[in-house]
N, C-alpha and C positions, 0 to 999 in steps of 0.2 A: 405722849406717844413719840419713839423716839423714830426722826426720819432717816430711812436707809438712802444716801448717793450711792448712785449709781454711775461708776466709773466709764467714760466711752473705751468702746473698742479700739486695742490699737489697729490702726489698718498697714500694713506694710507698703514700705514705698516700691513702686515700680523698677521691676526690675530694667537694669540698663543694657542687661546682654544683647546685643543684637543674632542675626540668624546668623551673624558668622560665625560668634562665641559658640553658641549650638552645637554649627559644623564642626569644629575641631572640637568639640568636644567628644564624639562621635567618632571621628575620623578612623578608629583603626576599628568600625564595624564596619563602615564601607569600603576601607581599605581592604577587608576581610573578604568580602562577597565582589570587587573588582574583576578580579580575573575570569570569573563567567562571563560577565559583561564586555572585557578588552577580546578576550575571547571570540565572543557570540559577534563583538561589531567587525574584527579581524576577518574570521572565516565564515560570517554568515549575512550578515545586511550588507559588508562592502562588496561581495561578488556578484549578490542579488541587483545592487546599484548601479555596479558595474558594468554588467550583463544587459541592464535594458538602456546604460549610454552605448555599451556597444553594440548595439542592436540597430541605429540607429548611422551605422558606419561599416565602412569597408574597411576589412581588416586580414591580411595573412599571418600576424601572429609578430612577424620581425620589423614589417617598415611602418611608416607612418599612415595612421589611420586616413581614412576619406570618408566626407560626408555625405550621407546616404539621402538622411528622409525616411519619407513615407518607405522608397521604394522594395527594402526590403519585406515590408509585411503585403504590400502590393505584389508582388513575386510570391511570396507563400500562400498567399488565398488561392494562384492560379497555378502553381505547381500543383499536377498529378503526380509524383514522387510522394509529396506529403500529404496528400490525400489518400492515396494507396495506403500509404503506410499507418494512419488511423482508421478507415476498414478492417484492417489486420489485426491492429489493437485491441479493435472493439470485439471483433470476432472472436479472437485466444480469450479477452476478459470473458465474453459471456460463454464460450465454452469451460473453462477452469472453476470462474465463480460461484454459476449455483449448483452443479455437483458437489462442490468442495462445500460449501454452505449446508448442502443438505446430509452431505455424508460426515460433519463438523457436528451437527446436531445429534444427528443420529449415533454417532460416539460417545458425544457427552451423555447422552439418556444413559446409553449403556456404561456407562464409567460410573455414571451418580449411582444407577442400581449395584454396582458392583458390591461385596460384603470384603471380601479379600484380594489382597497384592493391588489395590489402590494406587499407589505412590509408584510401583513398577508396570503399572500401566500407563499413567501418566508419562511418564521419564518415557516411554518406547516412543507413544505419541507425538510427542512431544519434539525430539531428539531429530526428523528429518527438515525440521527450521531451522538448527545451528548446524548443522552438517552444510558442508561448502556447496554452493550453487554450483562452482565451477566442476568438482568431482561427479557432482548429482549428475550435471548436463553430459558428462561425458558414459555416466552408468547408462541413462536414459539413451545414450547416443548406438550403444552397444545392445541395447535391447529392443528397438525399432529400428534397428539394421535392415535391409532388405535380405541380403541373403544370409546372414548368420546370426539374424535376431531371435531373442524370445518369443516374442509375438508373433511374427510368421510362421515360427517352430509349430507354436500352437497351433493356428491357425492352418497349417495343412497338415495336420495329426486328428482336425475336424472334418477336412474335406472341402476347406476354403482354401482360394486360391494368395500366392501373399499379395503383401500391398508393401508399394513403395513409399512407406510413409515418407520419409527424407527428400524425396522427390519430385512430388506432388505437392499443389497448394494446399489441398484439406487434412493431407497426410502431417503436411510440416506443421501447420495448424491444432491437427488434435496431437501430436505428440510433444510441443509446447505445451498445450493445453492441462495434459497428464502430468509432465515434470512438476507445473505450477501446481494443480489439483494435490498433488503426492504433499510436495513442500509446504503447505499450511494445511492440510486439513485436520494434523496433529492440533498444531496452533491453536486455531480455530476452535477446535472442542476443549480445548482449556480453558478457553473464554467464557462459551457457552455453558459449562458445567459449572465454573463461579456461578453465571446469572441462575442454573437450577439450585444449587443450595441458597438460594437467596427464597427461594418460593416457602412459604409457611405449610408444616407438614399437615396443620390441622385442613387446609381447604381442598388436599388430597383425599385428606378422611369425609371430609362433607361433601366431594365426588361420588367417592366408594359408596355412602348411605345413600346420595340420590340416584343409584345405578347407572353411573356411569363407567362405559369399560375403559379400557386402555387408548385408543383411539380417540375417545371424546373426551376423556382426560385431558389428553395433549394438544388438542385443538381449541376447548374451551378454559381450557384453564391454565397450562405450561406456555403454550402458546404468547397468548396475550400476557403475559407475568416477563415473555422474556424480548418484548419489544425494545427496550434500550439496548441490551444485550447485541440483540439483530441489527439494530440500527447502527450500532458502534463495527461490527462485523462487518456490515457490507459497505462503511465508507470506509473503512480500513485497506478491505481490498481491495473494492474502486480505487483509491490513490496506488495502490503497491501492484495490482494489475496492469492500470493502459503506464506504471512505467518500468514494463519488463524491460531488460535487458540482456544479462547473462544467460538468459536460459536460449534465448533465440542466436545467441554468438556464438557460445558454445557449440552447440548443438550443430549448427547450419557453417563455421568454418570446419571440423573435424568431421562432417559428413557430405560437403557439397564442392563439386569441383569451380561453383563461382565464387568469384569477389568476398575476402574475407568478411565483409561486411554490407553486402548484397541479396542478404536475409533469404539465399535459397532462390532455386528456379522461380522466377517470373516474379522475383520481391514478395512471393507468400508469405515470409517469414519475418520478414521488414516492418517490427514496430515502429513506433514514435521516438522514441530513446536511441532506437538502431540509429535510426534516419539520422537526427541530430549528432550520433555522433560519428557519422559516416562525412555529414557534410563538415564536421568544425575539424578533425582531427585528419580525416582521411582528406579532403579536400585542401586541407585548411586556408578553410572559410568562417570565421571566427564570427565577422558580422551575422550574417545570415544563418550560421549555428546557433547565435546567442535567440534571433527573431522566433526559430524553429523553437527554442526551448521557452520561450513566452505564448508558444502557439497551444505549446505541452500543456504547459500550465492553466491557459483559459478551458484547453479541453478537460482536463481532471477536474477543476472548477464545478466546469458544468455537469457533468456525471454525477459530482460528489452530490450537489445541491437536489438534481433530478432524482435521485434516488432516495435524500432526505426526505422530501417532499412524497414519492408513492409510500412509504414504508411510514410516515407520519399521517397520512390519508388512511390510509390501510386501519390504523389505530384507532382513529376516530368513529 
């Protein structure tokens, strides 16, 4: 019987490359994708860096900085200026947001059922988010006019008396409120009408046989299917809400006889963002502009997460 040897295996020897051999080996794949990153560190972590050492200093912009400290965020907690002006914030957010939320939803229902011109409904929806803030704010400006607006036209063609929207604090308030509502609610039901063709057509049909109508429909079954959807919406506008801008500068220099940037009689109109850039630019107070926009940021923060948390509640 004859015996087979069996050969060992060769085993290869270790390679010698080190991780730098690797790198360059590589190198024009990360040379490739560099420029996002030279990019992003240029104009996006170094200002951010920037901004909370200067925040931390006295600064006009031209001479030589001075060391602050605490004192500038100690100054912002007791500044009524920045207080007022997140009141304001909060006010315009929650006036603009859940209209525009529920009339975002209530669009996309209507678009998902649509059978025809689909695509030119979308596009009209859609079309008052890339149209300029600054044009919108001054169409808006021209339509809650006191004496030669739209609205008031209306309004005593009813037998209501007008209202000075531009010049009062609730006035200036809901007609921000409306500019922002008008400029995403397209948006918004774009979103939402993705998360509706996401829902499976069969548990509409095991609705219908369990008699349910159109109302328990959407409550029991659209509803809950379009949580993520909702969720992603309302932190969306949480962040792009309390940080209006242009619509309150707009609006409130080309309609008020105060301070271009004095958000309107009695600072009604005086967001967050106003504020900030009223003190760094208009003052310029660069230290205690950068503290204000740290101040911004802990408040969007906490909205953002406070709203995660009920609409995650809600779910469960």
């Amino acid at each position: 019987m004859a015996v087979i040897e069996q050969t060992p295996p060769i085993v290869a020897p270790p390679s010698t490359a080190g991780p730098k051999k690797g790198w360059r080996k590589y190198w024009h794949l990360y040379a490739a994708i560099s420029p996002f990153y030279l990019i992003f560190l240029g104009f996006g972590l170094f200002p951010v860096g920037f901004s909370l050492y200067l925040s931390f200093h006295r600064w006009d912009g031209l001479g030589s900085m001075e060391w602050a400290g605490l004192s500038q965020y100690q100054y912002l907690l007791s500044d009524s200026d920045f207080w007022n002006s997140i009141g304001n914030t909060i006010i315009i957010w929650a006036l603009a947001t859940f209209p525009m939320i529920f009339l975002a939803m209530v669009t996309a229902v209507m678009l998902n059922s649509a059978v025809r011109f689909k695509n030119i409904y979308r596009f009209a929806y859609f079309l008052p988010n890339v149209t300029s803030v600054v044009a919108i704010a001054i169409v808006f400006g021209s339509i809650f006019s006191t004496n030669f607006g739209m609205v008031n036209a209306v309004l005593e063609a009813v037998g209501i008396d007008q209202v000075a929207w531009l010049n009062t604090p609730w006035g200036i308030k809901v007609t921000i409120a409306a500019l922002m509502t008008w400029q995403w609610t397209g948006y918004n039901a774009i979103i939402f009408l993705a998360g509706l063709q996401t829902v499976p057509s069969e548990l509409y049909e095991a609705a219908r046989m369990d008699g349910a109508g159109p109302v328990q429909t959407f409550f029991r079954v659209t509803l809950p299917l379009l949580r993520p959807t909702l969720l992603f919406v309302l932190v969306v506008s949480t962040v792009t809400g309390l940080q209006s801008f242009s619509e309150p500068q707009v609006l409130l220099q080309t309609s008020s006889n105060d301070s271009t940037f004095a958000g309107g009689p009695g600072h009604s109109g005086q967001t967050m963002v106003l504020y900030f850039f009223q003190q760094t630019f208009d003052n310029n107070d660069f230290g205690y502009g950068a503290a204000v926009a740290w101040g911004i940021f802990l408040v969007v923060v906490i909205f953002s997460i406070i709203n995660w948390r009920l609409v995650q509640r809600r779910g469960d």
